[in-house]
C-alpha positions as CSV (number, residue, x, y, z in Angstrom):
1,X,79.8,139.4,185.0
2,X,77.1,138.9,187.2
3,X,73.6,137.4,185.0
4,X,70.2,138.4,186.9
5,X,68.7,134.5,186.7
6,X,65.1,135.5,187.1
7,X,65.4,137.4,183.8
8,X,67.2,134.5,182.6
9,X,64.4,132.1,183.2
10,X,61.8,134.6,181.9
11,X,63.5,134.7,178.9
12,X,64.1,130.8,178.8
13,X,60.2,130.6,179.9
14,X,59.2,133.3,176.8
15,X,61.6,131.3,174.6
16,X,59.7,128.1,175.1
17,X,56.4,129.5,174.8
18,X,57.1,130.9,171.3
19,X,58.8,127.9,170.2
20,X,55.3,125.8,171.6
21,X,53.6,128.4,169.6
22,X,55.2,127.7,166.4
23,X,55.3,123.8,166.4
24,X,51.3,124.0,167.4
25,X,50.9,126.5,164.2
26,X,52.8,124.1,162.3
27,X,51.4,121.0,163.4
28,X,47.5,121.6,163.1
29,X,47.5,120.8,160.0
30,X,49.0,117.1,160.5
31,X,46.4,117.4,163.3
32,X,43.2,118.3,161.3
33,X,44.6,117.9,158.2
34,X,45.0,120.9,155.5
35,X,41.6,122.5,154.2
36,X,41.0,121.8,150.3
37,X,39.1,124.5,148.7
38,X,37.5,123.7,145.2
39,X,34.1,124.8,143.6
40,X,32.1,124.0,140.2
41,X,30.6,126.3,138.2
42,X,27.3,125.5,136.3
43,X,26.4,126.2,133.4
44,X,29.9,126.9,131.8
45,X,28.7,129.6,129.4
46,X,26.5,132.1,131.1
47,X,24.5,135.2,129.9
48,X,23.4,138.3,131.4
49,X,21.1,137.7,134.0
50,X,20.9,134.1,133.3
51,X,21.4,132.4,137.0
52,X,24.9,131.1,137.2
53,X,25.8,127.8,140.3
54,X,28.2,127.5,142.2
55,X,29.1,124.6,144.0
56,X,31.6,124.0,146.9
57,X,30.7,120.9,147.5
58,X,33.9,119.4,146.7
59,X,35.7,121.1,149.4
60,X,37.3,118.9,152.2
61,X,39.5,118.7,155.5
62,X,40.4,115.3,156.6
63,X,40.1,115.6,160.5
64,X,38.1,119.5,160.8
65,X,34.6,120.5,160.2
66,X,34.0,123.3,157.5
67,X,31.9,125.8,159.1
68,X,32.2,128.7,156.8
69,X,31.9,129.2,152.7
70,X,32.5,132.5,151.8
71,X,31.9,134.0,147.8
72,X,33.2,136.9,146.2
73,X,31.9,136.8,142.3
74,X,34.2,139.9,141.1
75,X,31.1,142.3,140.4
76,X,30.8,143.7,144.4
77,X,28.3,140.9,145.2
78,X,28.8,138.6,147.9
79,X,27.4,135.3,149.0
80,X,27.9,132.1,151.5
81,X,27.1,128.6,151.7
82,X,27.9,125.4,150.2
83,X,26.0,125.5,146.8
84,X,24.5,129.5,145.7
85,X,23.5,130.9,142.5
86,X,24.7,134.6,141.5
87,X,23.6,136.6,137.7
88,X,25.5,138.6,136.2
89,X,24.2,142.0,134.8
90,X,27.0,143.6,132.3
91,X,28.9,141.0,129.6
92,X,32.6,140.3,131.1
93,X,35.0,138.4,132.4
94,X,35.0,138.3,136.4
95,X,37.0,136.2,139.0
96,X,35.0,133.9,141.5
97,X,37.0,133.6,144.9
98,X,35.9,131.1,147.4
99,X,37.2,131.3,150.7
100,X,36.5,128.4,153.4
101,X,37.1,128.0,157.3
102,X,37.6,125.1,159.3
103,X,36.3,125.1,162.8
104,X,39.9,125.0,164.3
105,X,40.3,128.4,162.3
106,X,42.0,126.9,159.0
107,X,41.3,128.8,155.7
108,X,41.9,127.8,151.9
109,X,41.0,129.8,149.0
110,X,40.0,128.7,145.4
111,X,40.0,131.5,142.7
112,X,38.2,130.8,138.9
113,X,37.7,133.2,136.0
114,X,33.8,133.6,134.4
115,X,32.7,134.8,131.2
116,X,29.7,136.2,130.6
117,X,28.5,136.2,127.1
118,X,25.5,139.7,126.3
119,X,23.1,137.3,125.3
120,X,19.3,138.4,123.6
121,X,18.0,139.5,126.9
122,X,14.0,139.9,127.3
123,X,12.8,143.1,128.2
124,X,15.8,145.1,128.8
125,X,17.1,144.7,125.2
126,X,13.9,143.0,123.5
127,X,10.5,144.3,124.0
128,X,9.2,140.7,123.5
129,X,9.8,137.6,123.7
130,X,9.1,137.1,120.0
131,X,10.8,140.2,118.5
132,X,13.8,138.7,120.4
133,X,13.4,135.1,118.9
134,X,12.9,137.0,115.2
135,X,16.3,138.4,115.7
136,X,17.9,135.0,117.2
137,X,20.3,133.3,114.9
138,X,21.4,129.3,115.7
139,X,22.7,128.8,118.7
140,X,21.3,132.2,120.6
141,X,20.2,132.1,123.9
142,X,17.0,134.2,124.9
143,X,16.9,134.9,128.6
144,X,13.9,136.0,129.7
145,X,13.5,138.3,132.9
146,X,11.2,137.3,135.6
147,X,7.6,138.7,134.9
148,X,4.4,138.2,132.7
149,X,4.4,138.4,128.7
150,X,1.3,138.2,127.3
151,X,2.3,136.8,124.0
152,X,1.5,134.0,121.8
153,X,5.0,133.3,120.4
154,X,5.8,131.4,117.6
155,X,9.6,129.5,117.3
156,X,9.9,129.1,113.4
157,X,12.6,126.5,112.8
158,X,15.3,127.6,114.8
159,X,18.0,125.9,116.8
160,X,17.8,128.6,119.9
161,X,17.3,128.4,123.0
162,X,14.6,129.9,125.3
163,X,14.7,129.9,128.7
164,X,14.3,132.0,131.9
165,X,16.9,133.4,134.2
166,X,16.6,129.6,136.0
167,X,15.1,126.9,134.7
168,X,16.2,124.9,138.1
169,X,14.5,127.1,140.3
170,X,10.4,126.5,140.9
171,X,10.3,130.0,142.4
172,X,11.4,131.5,139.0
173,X,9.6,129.3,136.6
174,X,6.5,130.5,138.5
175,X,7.9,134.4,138.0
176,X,8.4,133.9,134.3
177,X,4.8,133.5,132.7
178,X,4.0,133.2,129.1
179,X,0.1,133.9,129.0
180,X,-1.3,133.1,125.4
181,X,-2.8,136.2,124.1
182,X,-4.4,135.2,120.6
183,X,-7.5,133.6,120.6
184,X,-7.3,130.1,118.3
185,X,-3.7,130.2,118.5
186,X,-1.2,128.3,120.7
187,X,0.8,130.0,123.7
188,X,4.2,128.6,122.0
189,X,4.3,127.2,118.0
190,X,7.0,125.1,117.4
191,X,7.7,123.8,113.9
192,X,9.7,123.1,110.7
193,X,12.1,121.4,112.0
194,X,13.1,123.1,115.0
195,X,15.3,122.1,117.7
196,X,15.4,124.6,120.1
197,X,15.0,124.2,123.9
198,X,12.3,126.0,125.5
199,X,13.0,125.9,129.8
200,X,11.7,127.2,132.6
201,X,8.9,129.2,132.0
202,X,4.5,129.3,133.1
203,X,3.1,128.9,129.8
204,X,-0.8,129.1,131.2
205,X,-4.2,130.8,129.5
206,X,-4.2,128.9,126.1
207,X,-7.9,129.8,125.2
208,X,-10.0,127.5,123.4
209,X,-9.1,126.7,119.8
210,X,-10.4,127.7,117.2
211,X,-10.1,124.6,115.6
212,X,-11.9,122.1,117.8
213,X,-10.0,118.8,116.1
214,X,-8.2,117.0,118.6
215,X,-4.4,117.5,117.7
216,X,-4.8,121.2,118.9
217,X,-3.5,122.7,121.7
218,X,-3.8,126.0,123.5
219,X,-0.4,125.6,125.4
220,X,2.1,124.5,123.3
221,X,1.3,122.6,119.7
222,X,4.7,121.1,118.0
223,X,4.4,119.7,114.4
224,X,7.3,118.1,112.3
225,X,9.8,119.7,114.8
226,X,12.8,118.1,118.0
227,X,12.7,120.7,120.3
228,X,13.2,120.0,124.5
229,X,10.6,121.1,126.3
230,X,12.1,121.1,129.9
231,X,11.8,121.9,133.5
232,X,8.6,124.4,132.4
233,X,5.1,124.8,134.6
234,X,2.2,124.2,131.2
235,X,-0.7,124.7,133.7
236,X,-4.4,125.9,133.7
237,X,-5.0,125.3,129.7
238,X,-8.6,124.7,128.9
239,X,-7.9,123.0,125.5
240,X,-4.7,120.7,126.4
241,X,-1.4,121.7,127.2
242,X,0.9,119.4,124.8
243,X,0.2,118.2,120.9
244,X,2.5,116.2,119.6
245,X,2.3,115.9,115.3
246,X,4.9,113.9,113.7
247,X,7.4,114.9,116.0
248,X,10.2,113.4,118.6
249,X,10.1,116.0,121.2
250,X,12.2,115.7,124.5
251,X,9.6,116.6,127.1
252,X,11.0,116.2,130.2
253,X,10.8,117.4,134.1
254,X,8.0,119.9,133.6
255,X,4.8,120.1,135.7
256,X,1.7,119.3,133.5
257,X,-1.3,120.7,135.7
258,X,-5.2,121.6,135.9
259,X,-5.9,121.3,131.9
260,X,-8.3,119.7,130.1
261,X,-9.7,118.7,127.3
262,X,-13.2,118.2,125.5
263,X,-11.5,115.5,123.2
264,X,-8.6,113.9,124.1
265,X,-5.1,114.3,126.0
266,X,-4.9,117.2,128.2
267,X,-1.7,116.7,129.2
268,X,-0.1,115.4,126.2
269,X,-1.5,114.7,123.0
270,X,0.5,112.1,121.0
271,X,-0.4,111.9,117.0
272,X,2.8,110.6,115.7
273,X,3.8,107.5,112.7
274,X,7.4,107.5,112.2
275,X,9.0,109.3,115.1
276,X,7.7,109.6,118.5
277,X,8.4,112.0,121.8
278,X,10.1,110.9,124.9
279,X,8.6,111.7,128.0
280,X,10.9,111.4,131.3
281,X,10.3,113.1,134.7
282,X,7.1,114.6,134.2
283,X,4.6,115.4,137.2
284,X,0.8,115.4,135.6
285,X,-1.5,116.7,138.0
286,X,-5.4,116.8,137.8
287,X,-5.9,116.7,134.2
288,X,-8.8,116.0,132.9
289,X,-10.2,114.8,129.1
290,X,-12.8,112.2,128.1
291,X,-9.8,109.7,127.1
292,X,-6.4,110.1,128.1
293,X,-6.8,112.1,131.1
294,X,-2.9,112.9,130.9
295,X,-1.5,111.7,128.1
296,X,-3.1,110.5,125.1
297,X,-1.1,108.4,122.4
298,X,-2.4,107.7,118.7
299,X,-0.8,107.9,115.1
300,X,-3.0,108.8,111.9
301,X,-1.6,105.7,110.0
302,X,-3.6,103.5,107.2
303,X,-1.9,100.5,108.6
304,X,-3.9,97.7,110.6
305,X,-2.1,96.7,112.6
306,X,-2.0,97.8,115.9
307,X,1.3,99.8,117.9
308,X,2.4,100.2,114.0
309,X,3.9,103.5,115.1
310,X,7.0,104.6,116.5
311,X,7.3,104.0,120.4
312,X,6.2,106.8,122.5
313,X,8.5,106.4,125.5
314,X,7.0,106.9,128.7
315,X,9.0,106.7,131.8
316,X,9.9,108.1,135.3
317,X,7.0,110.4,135.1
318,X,4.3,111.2,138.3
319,X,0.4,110.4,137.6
320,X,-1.7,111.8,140.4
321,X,-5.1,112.8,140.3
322,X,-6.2,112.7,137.0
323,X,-9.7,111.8,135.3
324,X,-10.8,110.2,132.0
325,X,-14.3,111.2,131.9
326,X,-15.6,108.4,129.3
327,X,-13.3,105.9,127.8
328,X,-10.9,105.7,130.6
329,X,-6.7,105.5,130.9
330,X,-6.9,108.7,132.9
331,X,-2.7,108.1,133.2
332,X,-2.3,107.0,129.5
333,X,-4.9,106.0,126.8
334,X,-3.4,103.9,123.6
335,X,-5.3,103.3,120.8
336,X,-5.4,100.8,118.0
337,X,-2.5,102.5,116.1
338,X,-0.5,104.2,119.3
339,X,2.5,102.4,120.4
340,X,3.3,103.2,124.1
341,X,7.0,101.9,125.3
342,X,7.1,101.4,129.3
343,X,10.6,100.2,131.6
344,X,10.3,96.9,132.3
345,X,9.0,97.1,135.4
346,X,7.3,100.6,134.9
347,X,9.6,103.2,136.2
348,X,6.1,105.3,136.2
349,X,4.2,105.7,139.6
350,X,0.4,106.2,139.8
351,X,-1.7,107.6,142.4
352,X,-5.4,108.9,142.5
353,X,-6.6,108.4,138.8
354,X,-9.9,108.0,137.6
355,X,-10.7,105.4,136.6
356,X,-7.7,103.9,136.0
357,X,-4.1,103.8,135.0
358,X,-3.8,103.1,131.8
359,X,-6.1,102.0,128.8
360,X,-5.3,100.2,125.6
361,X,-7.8,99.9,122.8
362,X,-6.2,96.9,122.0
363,X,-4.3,95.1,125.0
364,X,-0.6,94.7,124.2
């Protein structure tokens, strides 16, 4: 039988080619290495609307370059890049696929499974932000929409926590304004033992007090309370932003801004014996009050002897541009009785304050 060879070589040639083909498939991986495709999700429990993170970050190929991060979050909505936030609108449980590509054209896929809890959800299913905190029970999370509430809300000793749709993102703490609407009352009243959370919000337009002693406040007065005061923008408060009475407050990473003060503190005011706040990450900005331009520590003890009161902890915080008008520490004034507790070396930085830093009635 006679064979045609140029056929025979074709075939031979086509053979080769496909059997090149399939060693190359097989082998970019030992060439690039194999995609590994993993993601976080932050915070673990989410609510309606409440801004859920997601996190690819983790995602590696030993030799190739990951050039695309693609998300599908189970609801129709799509997204891409390393780290992006997604909310949820209905209550559910939804699966999160992340797909990734390697520049050589590698893919790897990671699937997880959400739940999203209804949570108390201001306006859509509270009118206010107080009629939703009324109906909170311990342990509720309030979500608050972006917008402004013109409310002066008080948090009555509940363990619940407050917060916007993303306390982590500037551009939605500035969407999400409480403006005080009572005159002589607070923008937020915490109290009787509360430990709640309040986070992310504007609290501005705390009118003057009706009350002109110096513990009160017109953005957010705590008394005999625990709560974390976090990540919020208290700004623009012509009677102080922050009073502190016999209370141990967590205030931390918030922007403290344009307030002041006829008396004393206009960032913080610190009137505390036998427990005392903490006061990490802050950045206090052009506030101004005739002693303790930004933060103001005293205790209204009978003892004398001086720093006989609890340690105020101040540390890792910004001072910039602000102004004791009179008895100076436009950063930090101490008196007689206050007890101010600093890093060792000062983990604080200070820039632009007039006239200086800090002031103690008494040096330490």
């Amino acid at each position: 039988m006679h064979i045609n060879q140029r056929y025979v070589r074709q075939i031979i040639a086509l053979s080769s080619l496909f059997v090149l083909l399939l060693l190359f498939s097989g082998c970019v991986g030992l060439l690039w290495g194999t995609p590994q495709a993993t993601f976080t999700c932050d915070p673990d429990v989410c609510y309606c609307y409440q801004r859920m993170t997601f996190d690819a970050s983790g995602c590696s190929c030993r030799n190739d370059e990951i050039v695309q991060y693609a998300w599908i979050f189970g609801d129709g909505a799509t997204a891409s890049g390393v780290r992006v936030t997604h909310g949820y609108t209905s209550a559910g449980t939804y699966q999160v696929r992340l797909t990734i590509a390697t520049e050589h054209g590698q893919e790897a896929s990671a699937t997880r499974t959400v739940h999203i809890a209804q949570g108390l959800v201001v306006p859509n299913r509270y009118a206010t932000i107080q009629v939703a905190i009324d109906a909170a029970g311990t342990g509720d999370v309030i979500i608050v929409l972006p917008g402004t509430y013109q409310e002066s809300i008080g948090i009555r000793g509940k363990a619940i926590t407050v917060q916007s749709t993303d306390p982590e993102d500037s551009s939605v703490v500035s969407a999400t304004v409480i403006m005080g609407a009572e005159p002589g009352r607070p923008v937020v009243n915490i109290g009787n033992g509360s430990t709640s959370i309040l986070a992310g919000f504007t609290v501005k337009g705390g009118g003057p007090s009706l009350d002109p002693c110096p513990p009160c406040a017109g953005g957010i007065y705590i008394r005999e309370a625990s709560p974390t005061i976090r990540g919020n923008h208290i700004i623009d408060h012509p009677n102080g932003a922050i009073a502190v009475i016999e209370s141990d407050p967590r205030i931390v990473d918030n922007l403290i801004a344009n307030n002041e003060k006829d008396s004393s503190g206009a960032g913080i005011y610190v009137d505390s014996y036998s427990i005392a706040p903490l006061i990490v990450g802050n950045t206090f900005e052009n506030n101004s009050a005739p002693s303790g331009g930004a933060v103001h520590i005293t205790s209204a003890c009978v003892d004398t002897t001086p720093a006989t009161a609890a340690p105020t902890f101040v540390s890792k915080n910004v001072f910039r541009s602000n102004t004791a008008t009179e008895f100076g520490g436009a950063a930090i004034f101490v008196e007689f009785s206050g007890n101010l507790r600093l890093d060792t070396p000062d983990s604080n930085t200070y820039s632009g304050n007039d006239p200086d830093d800090i002031f103690y009635t008494v040096p330490p």
